[in-house]
N, C-alpha and C positions, 0 to 999 in steps of 0.2 A: 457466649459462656466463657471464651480466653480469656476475656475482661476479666475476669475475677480468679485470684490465685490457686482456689479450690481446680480450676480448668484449665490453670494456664499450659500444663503438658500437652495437653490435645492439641492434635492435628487434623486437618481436613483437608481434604482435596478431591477432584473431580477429572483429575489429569490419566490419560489410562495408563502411560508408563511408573509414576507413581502407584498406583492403585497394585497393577501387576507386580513391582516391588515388593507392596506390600503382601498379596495376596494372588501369588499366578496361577494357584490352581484355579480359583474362583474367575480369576481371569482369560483364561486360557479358551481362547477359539472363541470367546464372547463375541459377539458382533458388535461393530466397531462404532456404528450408527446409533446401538444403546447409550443411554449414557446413564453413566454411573455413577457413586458417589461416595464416600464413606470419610468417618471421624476417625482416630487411632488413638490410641497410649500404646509408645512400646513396648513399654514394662507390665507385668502381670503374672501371676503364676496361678494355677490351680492347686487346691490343699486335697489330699487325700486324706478325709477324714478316719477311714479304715487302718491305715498306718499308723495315722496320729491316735488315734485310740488305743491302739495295741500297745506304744510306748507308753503312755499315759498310764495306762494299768500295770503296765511290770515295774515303771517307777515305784507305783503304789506298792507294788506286792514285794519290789524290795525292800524299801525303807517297811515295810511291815515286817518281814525276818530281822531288820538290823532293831529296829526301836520299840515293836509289839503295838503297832501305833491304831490296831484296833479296824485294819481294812481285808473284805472281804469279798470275793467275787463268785456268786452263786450262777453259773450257768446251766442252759435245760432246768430252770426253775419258774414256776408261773407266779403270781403273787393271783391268791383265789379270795383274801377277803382283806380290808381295810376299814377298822372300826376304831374313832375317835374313845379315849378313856374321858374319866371328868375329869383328870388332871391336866387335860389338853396334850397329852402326846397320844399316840398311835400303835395298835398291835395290827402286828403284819403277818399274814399269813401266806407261806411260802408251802410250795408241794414242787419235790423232784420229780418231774416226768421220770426219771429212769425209774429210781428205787420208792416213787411216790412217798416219800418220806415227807412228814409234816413240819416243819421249823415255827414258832413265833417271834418276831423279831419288836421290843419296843423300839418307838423312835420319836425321837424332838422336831424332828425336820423330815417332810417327803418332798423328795422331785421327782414328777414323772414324766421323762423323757422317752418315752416306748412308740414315738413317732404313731404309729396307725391303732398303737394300742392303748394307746394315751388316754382317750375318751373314755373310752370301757375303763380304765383305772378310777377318773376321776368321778364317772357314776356311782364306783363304787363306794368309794369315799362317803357321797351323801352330804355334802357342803351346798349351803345355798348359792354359792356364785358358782357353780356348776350348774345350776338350774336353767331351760333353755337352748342350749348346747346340744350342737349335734353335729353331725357329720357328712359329706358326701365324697364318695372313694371316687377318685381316680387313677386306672393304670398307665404306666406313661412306658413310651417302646422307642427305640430309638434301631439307626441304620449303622450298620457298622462295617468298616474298611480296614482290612488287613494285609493289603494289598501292597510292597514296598514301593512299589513301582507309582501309587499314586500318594501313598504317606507322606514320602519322601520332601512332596509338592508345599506342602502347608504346615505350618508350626504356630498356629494362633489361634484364638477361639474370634468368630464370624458371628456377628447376630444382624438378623435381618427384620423384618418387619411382620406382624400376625395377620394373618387372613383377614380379610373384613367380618367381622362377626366374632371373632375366635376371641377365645377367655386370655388373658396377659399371660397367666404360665405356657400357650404354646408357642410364643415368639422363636421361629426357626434359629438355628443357630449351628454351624460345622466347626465342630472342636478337635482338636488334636489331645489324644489322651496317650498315658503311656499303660498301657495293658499286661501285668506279669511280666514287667522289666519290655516290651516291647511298643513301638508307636504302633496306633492306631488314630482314626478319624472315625466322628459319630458324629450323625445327623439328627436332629429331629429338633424339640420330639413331637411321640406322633401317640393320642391321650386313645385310652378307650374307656370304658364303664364297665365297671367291676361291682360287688358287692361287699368283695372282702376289706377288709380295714388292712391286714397284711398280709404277703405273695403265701406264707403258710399257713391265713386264717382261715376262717372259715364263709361258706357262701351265704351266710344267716348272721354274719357280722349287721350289718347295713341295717336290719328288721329288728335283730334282737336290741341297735344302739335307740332306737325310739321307744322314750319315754311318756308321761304321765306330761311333766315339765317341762320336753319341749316339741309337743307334737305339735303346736302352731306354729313355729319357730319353722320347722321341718315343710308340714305342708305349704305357709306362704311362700319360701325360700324357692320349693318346687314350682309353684304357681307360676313366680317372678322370673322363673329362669328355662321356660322351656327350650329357649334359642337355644341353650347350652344344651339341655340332654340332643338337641336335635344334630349337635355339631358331634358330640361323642358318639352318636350313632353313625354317623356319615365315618368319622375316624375308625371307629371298629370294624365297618364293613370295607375297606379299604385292602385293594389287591397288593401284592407288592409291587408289580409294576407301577401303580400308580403312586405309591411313595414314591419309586425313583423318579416318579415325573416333578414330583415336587420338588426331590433333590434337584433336579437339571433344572432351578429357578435358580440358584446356588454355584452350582456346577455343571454346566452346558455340556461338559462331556464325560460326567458319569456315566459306566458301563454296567447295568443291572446285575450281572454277575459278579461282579465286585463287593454288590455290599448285601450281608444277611441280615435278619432283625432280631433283635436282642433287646428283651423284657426288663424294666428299670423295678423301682419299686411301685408302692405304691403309695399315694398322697392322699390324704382325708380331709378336704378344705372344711375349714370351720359354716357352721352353721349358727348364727344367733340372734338373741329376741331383738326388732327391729319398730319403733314405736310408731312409724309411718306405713312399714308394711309390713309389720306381726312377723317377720324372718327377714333375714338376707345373708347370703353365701358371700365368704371373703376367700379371696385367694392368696391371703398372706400367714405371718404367724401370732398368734397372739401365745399372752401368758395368762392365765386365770391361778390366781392364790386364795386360799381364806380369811378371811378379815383378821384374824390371829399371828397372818403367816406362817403358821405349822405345816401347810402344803402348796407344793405351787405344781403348775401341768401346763407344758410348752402343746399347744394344740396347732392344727394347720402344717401347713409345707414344713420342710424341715430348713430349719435357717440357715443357708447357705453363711461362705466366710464373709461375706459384707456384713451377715447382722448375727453373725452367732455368738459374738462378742456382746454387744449388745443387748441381745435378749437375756444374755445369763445376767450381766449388771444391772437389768430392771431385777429377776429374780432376788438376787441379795439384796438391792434395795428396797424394796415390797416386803421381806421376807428376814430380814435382818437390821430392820431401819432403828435399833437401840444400839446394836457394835456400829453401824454405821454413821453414829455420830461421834464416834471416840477418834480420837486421834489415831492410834495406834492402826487403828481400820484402815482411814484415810489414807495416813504413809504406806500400805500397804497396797492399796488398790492404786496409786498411785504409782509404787515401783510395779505393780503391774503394767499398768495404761497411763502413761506418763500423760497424755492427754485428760484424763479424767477431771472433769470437773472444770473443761478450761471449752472454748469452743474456736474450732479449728476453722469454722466459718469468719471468724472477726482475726484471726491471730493468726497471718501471713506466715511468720517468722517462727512457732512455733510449727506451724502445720509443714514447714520446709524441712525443719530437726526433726520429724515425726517420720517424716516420708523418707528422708535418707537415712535414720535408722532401719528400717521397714526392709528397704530396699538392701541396705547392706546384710543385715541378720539373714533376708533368703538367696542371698547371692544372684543379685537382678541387676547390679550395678555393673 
């Protein structure tokens, strides 16, 4: 994979002083007769999409006091009903949990980003490419270390390899995160089997999202994948000493008192109609729009920073494909994603100016 420019940073070795450099907690007291191995990139950062949101939205809400530009942010609000007009836009109806106050909102354009509630949105909706669609929750829990005396050891994100049998999202992994201004390390994760679509839904999420339209979708998907509920059952009944034993595949000298567990969100892998076998379960994200593009719904995992970029530029392109042929578009997506519309795969030279802007704008260099 050096071979090719796209991998030329990576590094590999098998050497334990090396390795230990890179990684001493993971290394530490390891027995010496093991052998080891591992790829690297030094460079990396994790994005803290919670920060990043928060700016994102006061940008909005200032430039809405300076210019009246028309942005609004309704929180402790449900959206209870979504009904298409015959002029192709949308009345949205909004209710305040606090003062249960009724709002209607028209709209030219919906996106429904509501992660676990997404599904139940676009049910609502009533769009045929919604049809089929459905859902299967999972909770994901992870091990956590606040310990300075072991933080101190690791400042990288670790992935290891998934159990034989186990679904792609539990690939083990020891992160260093930074927690309310403080370091920490988190292991896992470690899935269980929920019902709810989200940590405040409700336990009749799962029941009430089966449909008319995709109860075959549903049951084959079930059929095709009992290995998996058999692995989330083995995960949920799981002691905590025995997650640390998992840890010490990782970390040979984790101390069980060290690390407690701590409840992540939760994921709703897509479900859908599959012509070979009437369902099948994906564990990635897709987008579903209406043939109109008046509404689009990111369903599945939530896109982490490799593909969140990504999945919103299929959105506008699915969804806005008449500005998208204008100029005026163009140069703009374009001064967004200076990459757009070029491929980083065949264009060495571009993908080098890409990656040290990248790296300079997060201060990696």
């Amino acid at each position: 994979m050096k071979q090719h420019h796209l991998f030329k940073d990576m590094e590999f070795s098998d050497n334990v002083a090396t390795l230990t450099s890179w990684m001493p907690l993971i290394m530490q007291n390891r027995d010496p007769n093991q052998k080891v191995a591992a790829t690297r990139v030094s460079y990396g950062s994790d994005v803290d999409f919670g920060a990043l949101t928060r700016n994102m939205v006061k940008h909005l809400e200032v430039k809405h006091q300076q210019t009246q530009n028309n942005f609004n942010l309704a929180l402790n609000t449900e959206v209870t009903s979504l009904k298409q007009l015959s002029n192709g836009r949308w009345r949205v109806r909004l209710k305040d949990l606090s003062s249960k106050k009724i709002t209607l909102v028209d709209a030219g354009f919906i996106f429904l980003g509501a992660g676990g509630g997404a599904l139940k949105l676009l049910q609502k909706s009533g769009i045929p490419e919604s049809h089929g669609y459905g859902g299967f929750p999972v909770s994901g829990q992870w091990l956590v270390c606040n310990n300075p005396a072991v933080t101190q050891y690791h400042n990288s994100k670790v992935y290891g390899k998934a159990a034989l049998g186990a679904p792609p999202m539990s690939v083990p992994h020891l992160d260093t995160r930074i927690i309310n201004g403080k370091p920490a390390l988190l292991f896992g994760p470690y899935a269980g089997f929920t019902t709810k679509f989200l940590n405040k839904g409700s336990y009749l999420d799962l029941f009430k999202s089966v449909k008319p339209n995709n109860l075959k979708s549903m049951l084959s998907a079930g059929r095709h994948n009992i290995d998996l509920t058999r692995y989330l059952i083995g995960e949920a009944i799981q002691t905590h000493t025995s997650r640390v034993t998992t840890l010490r595949q990782f970390y040979p000298q984790a101390v069980e008192t060290d690390w407690h567990l701590e409840n992540a969100g939760k994921r709703v892998q897509i479900i859908k109609k599959c012509d070979e076998k009437g369902g099948k379960l994906e564990f990635g994200t897709e987008i579903v729009a209406a043939q109109n593009g008046s509404i689009a719904a990111l369903l599945g995992a939530s896109p982490g920073a490799s593909v969140a970029v990504q999945a919103m530029i299929n959105v506008i392109e699915r969804c806005f494909s008449t500005q998208m042929s204008s100029t005026a578009w163009q140069q703009k997506m374009k001064a967004l994603v200076p990459s757009y519309g070029e491929s980083l795969i065949d264009n060495a030279a571009l993908l080098k100016n890409i990656r040290q802007r990248t790296l300079s704008t997060l201060k990696l260099l």
